[in-house]
N, C-alpha and C positions, 0 to 999 in steps of 0.2 A: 392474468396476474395483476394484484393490486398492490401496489406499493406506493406510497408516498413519500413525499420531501426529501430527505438525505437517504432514506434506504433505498430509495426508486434510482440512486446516483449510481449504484450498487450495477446495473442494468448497460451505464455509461463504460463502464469498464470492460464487464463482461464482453461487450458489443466490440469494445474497440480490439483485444485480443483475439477474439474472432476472426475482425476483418483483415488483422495483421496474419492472423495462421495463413491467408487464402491469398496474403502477398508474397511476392515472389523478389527478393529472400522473405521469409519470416525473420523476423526477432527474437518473439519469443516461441514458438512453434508452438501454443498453445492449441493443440488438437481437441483436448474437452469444453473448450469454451465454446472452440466453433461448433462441436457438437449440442452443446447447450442451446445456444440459439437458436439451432433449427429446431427443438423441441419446446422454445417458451412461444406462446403466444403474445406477441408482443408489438407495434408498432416502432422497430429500432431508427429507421428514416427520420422520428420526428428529431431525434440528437445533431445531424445535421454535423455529423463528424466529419474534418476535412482530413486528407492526408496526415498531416505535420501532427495532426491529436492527436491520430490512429499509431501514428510510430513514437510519440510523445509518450505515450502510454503505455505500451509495450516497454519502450526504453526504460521507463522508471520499473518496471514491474521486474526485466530484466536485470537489472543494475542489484535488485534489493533479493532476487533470489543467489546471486552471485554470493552476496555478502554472508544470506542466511548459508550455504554451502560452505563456506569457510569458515564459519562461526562453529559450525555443530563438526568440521572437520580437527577443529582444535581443540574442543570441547565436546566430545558426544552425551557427555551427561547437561550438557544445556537443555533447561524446559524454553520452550519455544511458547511465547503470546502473538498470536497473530489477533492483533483488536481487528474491528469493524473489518472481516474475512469478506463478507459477502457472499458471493459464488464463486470467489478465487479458487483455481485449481495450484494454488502453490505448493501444498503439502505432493501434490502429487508431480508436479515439474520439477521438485526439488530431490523428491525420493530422498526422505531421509529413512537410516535405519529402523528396524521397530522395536528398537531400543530407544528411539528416540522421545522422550514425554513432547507431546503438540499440541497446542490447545488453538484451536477456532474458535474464537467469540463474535457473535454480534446477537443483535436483540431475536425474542423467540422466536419470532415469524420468519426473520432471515434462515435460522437454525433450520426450523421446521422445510422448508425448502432444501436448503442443502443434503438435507436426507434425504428429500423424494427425489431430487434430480441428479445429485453425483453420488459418484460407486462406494460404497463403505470401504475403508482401509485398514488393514492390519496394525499391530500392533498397539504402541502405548499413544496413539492418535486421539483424540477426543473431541467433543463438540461441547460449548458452553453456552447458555443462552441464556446472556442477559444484558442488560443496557452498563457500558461500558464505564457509565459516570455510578455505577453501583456502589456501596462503600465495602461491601462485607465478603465480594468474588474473591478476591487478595486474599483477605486473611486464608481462606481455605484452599491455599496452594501450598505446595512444599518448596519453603524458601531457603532450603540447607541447599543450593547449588545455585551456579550462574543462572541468568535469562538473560534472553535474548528479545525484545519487542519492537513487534513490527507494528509501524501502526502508518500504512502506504494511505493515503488519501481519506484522513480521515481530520488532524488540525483543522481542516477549514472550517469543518460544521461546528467546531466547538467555541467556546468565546475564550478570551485568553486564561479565568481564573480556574474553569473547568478544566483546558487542556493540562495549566501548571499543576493542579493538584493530582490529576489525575498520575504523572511524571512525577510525582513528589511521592507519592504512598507507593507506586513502583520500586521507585530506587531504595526506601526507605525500609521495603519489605523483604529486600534481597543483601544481605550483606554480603555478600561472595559477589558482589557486583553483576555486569552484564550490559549488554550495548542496546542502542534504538536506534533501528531503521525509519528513517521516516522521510519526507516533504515537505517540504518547510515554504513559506510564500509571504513578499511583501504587502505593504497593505495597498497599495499601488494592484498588483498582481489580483489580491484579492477584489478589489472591484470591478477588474477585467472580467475576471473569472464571473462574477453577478452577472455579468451584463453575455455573458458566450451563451449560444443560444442551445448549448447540449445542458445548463445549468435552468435558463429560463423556462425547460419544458419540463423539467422535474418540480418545480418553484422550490425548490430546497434552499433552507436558509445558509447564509454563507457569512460566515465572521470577517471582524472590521481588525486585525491587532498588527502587529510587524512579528513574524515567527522567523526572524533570520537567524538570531540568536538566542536558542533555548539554552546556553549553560547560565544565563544569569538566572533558571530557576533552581538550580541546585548547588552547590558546592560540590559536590561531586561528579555534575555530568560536564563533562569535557567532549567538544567537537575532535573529531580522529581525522576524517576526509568525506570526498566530494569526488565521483568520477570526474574524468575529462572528454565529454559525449563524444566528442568528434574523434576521440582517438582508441573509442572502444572496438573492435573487428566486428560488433553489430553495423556498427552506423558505416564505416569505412565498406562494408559490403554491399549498403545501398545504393540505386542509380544515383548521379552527379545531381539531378534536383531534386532527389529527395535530402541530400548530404547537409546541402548548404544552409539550412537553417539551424540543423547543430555545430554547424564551422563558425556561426555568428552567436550562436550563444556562447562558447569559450571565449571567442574573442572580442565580446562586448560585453565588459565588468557589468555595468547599468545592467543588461539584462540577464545576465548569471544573481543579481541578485533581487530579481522578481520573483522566479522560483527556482530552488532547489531538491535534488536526494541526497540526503545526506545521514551520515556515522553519527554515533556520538556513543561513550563509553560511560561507564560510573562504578 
C-alpha cells in the first residue's frame, strides 16, 4: 500500500482502533478495523503507538459517533458529511438507517481503497471522491435539510484559511443549519503532535494556527459542548492506569486546552 503525507495518517487511526478492539475493554469494539489490518500490508510498528494514543483515539472516535447517533436520532432526515473518512468504519458502527443520506469523502485513492477493502452498504450510503478543499462538491448536494459534519482528525493538515473557508461555504450552503463534529488543537499541541513519532513516520504536514475557538469564523457557528473524558462509562471501565491520564485532562484546564472534541451548531 502506498500512501503518503496526511493520507498515510489515515493508516494511524485505522491501527489504533484495531489495537483498541484486541484490548480488553474495548472502547470502541471496532471489529472491522481489526479486520482491516490483518488484510493491509503494512508495516503498523513503525507508528510507535503507546497505550494513552491507542485509547486517545478510540475515545475521540467514540465520543463523535455518540453525537453522530443522536444527531440523526432527532433528525433522520440529516445528510451526514463525513470529510477526510479514510477507512473509518463509522457509517457502519453507527448503523444508521437506510434512510439515512451518508456521504464519505476523502480524495480518489482513499475512495478507491475503501471499496476494495470494506463491505458495500445498503441504502442511501455513498462514497465521494475528491479533495475536500474542492469548491464545486457543495454546490451539488441537496441543501433543503440539516447536515451534520464530521470532520475527526482532519484541522491539523489544513492551514487556518483553508479550514475557515472550508466551515464557511458549509454553513453558508445549508440554511436549515446543522452541527460539526470535530478536534480542534492549540498551536502548542500542534507542534507536539509534529514532533510524536506516529506523525514523523508519515512526514505528513501538520499546521501551525490556535483552532480552540472556531466560532469566530462564522456568525452562525456556536460552540454547544465538550465530553467530560473521565466521566464517560468508556474510560471509568478502564484498568486504574490506564484511567489516570484522562482523570488529568479534566482536571488540568492548561491541558484540556491543547486538544479537544468538540460540538458546535449553526
Amino acid at each position: 500500500m502506498r500512501l503518503e503525507g496526511s493520507q498515510e495518517t489515515l493508516l494511524i487511526t485505522l491501527y489504533a482502533k484495531a489495537m483498541d478492539n484486541r484490548a480488553t475493554p474495548s472502547i470502541l469494539r471496532d471489529g472491522l478495523a481489526d479486520d482491516l489490518i490483518r488484510r493491509v500490508d503494512y508495516d503498523f510498528a513503525r507508528f510507535r503507538l503507546r497505550p494513552v494514543d491507542i485509547r486517545g483515539i478510540a475515545l475521540r472516535a467514540r465520543v463523535i459517533d455518540d453525537w453522530t447517533r443522536a444527531a440523526l436520532q432527532a433528525r433522520a432526515d440529516t445528510l451526514v458529511l463525513h470529510l477526510a473518512c479514510g477507512l473509518d468504519s463509522r457509517v457502519f458502527r453507527v448503523e444508521p438507517g437506510v434512510e439515512v443520506d451518508w456521504i464519505d469523502l476523502d480524495f480518489p485513492e482513499v475512495i478507491g481503497l475503501r471499496q476494495e477493502l470494506l463491505p458495500q452498504r445498503a441504502g442511501r450510503y455513498r462514497t465521494l471522491p475528491t479533495n475536500v478543499m474542492e469548491p464545486d462538491w457543495i454546490a451539488r448536494l441537496d441543501h433543503d435539510r440539516p447536515v451534520l459534519v464530521i470532520a475527526e482528525g482532519l484541522f491539523p493538515y489544513l492551514d487556518e484559511y483553508r479550514a475557515r473557508e472550508l466551515i464557511r461555504r458549509l454553513i453558508e450552503a445549508f440554511p436549515q443549519g446543522g452541527q460539526l463534529l470535530c478536534d480542534v488543537y492549540s498551536p502548542l499541541a500542534l507542534r507536539l503532535l509534529r514532533k510524536a513519532p506516529m506523525i514523523r513516520a508519515t512526514q505528513a504536514r501538520i499546521g501551525d494556527w490556535d483552532q480552540t475557538d472556531l466560532s469566530r469564523w462564522h456568525p452562525r457557528l456556536q460552540f454547544v459542548d465538550e465530553p467530560q473524558v473521565s466521566q464517560l462509562p468508556e474510560v471509568a471501565a478502564l484498568p486504574p492506569a490506564q484511567r489516570w491520564p484522562f482523570a488529568l485532562y479534566d482536571r488540568w484546564v492548561w491541558l484540556r486546552r491543547l486538544g479537544r472534541v468538540v460540538r458546535y451548531r449553526f
